[in-house]
C-alpha positions as CSV (number, residue, x, y, z in Angstrom):
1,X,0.0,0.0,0.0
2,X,1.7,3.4,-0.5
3,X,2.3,5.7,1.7
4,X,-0.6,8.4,0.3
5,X,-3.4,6.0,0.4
6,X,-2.2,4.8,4.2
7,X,-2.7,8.6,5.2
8,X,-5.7,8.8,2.9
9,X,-7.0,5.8,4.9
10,X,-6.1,7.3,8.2
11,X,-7.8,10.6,7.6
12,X,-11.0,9.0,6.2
13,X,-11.4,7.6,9.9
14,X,-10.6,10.6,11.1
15,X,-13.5,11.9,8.8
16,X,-16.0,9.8,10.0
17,X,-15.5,10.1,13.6
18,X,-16.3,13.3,13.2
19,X,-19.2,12.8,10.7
20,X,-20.3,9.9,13.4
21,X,-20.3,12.8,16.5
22,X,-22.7,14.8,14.7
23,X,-25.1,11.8,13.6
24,X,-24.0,12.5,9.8
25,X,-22.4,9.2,9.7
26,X,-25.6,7.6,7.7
27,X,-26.7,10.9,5.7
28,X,-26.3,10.4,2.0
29,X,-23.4,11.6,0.3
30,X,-25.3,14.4,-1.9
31,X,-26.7,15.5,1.9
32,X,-23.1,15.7,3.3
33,X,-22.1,17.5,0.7
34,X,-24.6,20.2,1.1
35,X,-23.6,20.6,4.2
36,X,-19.6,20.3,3.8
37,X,-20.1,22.4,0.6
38,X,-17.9,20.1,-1.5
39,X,-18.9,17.8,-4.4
40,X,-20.3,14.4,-3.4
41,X,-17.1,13.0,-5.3
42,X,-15.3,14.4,-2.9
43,X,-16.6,13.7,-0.1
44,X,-17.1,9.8,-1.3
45,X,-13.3,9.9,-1.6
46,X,-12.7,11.5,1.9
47,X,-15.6,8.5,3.5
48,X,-13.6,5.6,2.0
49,X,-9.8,6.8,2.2
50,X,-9.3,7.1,-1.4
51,X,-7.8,11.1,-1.5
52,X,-7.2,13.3,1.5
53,X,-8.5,17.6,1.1
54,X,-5.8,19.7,0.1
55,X,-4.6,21.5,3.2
56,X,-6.6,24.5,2.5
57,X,-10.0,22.5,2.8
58,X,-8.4,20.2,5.6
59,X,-8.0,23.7,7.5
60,X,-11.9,24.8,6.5
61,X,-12.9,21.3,7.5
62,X,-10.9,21.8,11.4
63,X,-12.6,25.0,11.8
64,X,-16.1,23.9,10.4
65,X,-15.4,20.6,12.7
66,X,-14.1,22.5,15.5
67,X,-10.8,19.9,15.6
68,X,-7.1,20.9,15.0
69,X,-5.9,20.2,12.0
70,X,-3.0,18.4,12.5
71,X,-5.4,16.0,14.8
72,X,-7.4,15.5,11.5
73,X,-4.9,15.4,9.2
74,X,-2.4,13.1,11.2
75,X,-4.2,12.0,14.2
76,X,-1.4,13.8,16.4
77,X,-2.1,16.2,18.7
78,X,-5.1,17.5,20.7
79,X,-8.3,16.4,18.7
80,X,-10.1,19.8,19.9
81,X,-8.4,23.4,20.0
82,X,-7.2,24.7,23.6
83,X,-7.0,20.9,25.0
84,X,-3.8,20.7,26.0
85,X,-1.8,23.0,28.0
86,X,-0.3,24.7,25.0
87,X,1.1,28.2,24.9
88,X,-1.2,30.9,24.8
89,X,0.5,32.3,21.3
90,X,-0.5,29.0,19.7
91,X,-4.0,29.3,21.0
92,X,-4.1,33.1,20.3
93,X,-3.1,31.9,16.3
94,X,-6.2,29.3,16.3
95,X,-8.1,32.0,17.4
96,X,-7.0,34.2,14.7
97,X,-7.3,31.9,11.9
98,X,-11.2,31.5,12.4
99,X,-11.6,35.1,12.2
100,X,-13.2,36.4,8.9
101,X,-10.9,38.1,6.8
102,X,-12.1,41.7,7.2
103,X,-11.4,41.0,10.7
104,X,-8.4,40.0,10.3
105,X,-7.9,42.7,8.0
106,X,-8.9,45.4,10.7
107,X,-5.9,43.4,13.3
108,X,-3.7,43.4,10.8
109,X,-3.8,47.5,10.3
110,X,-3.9,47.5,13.9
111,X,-0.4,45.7,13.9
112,X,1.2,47.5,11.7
113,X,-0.4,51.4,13.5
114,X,1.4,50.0,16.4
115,X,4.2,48.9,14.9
116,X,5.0,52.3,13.4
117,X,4.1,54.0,16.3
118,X,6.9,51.7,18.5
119,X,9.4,52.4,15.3
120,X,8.9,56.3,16.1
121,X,9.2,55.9,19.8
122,X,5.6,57.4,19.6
123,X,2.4,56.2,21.0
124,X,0.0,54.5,19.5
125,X,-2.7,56.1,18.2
126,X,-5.7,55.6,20.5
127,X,-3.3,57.2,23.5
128,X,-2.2,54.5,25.5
C-alpha cells in the first residue's frame, strides 16, 4: 500500500469520527455535501480513504469541525483546540485563523499602527 493511500485511509477515519459525532455518519453523500459544501465526489473519496482535502480544505474542514488540523490530518495532537496545555501564542493563532478576513484585516492595520508607532518611539494612536 503506499504511503498516500495509508494517510488517505487514516484521515477517512478521522472523517467519520467526526461525521459519526454529529449523527452525519448515515446521511447520504449528496446531503453531506450540502452541508460540507464540497462535491459528493469528494466527499465519497474522503468517506472511504481514497484522496485526502488539500490543506486549505483540511484547515476549513478543522474550523467547520471545530478539531485541530494536525489531529485531523495526522491523528497527532489535541483532537479539539485549547486541549492541551499549549502556549497561549499557539491558541491566540487558532483563534486568529477562524476570524473572517475583514477582521483580520482590521488586526492586521492594527499591527502595523502599532508597529509604526513603536518604530517612532511614539504612542499609539488611541493614546495608551
Amino acid at each position: 500500500m503506499s504511503k498516500s493511500k495509508a494517510k488517505a485511509e487514516d484521515f477517512s477515519k478521522r472523517f467519520n469520527e467526526l461525521l459519526a459525532e454529529r449523527g452525519w455518519d448515515s446521511l447520504p453523500d449528496i446531503e453531506l455535501s450540502k452541508k460540507l459544501r464540497r462535491s459528493n465526489t469528494t466527499v465519497w473519496n474522503w468517506k472511504n480513504g481514497i484522496k485526502l482535502p488539500s490543506l486549505d480544505t483540511a484547515i476549513d474542514l478543522a474550523i467547520f469541525f471545530d478539531v485541530c488540523v494536525d489531529w485531523l490530518l495526522t491523528g497527532r495532537g489535541d483532537k479539539h483546540p485549547g486541549a492541551s496545555s499549549g502556549s497561549s501564542d499557539e491558541n491566540d493563532v487558532l483563534i486568529l485563523s477562524r476570524l473572517a478576513d475583514s477582521d483580520k484585516g482590521h488586526l492586521k492595520a492594527l499591527f502595523h499602527s502599532l508597529a509604526d508607532a513603536n518604530n517612532k518611539g511614539g504612542k499609539s494612536s488611541n493614546g495608551d
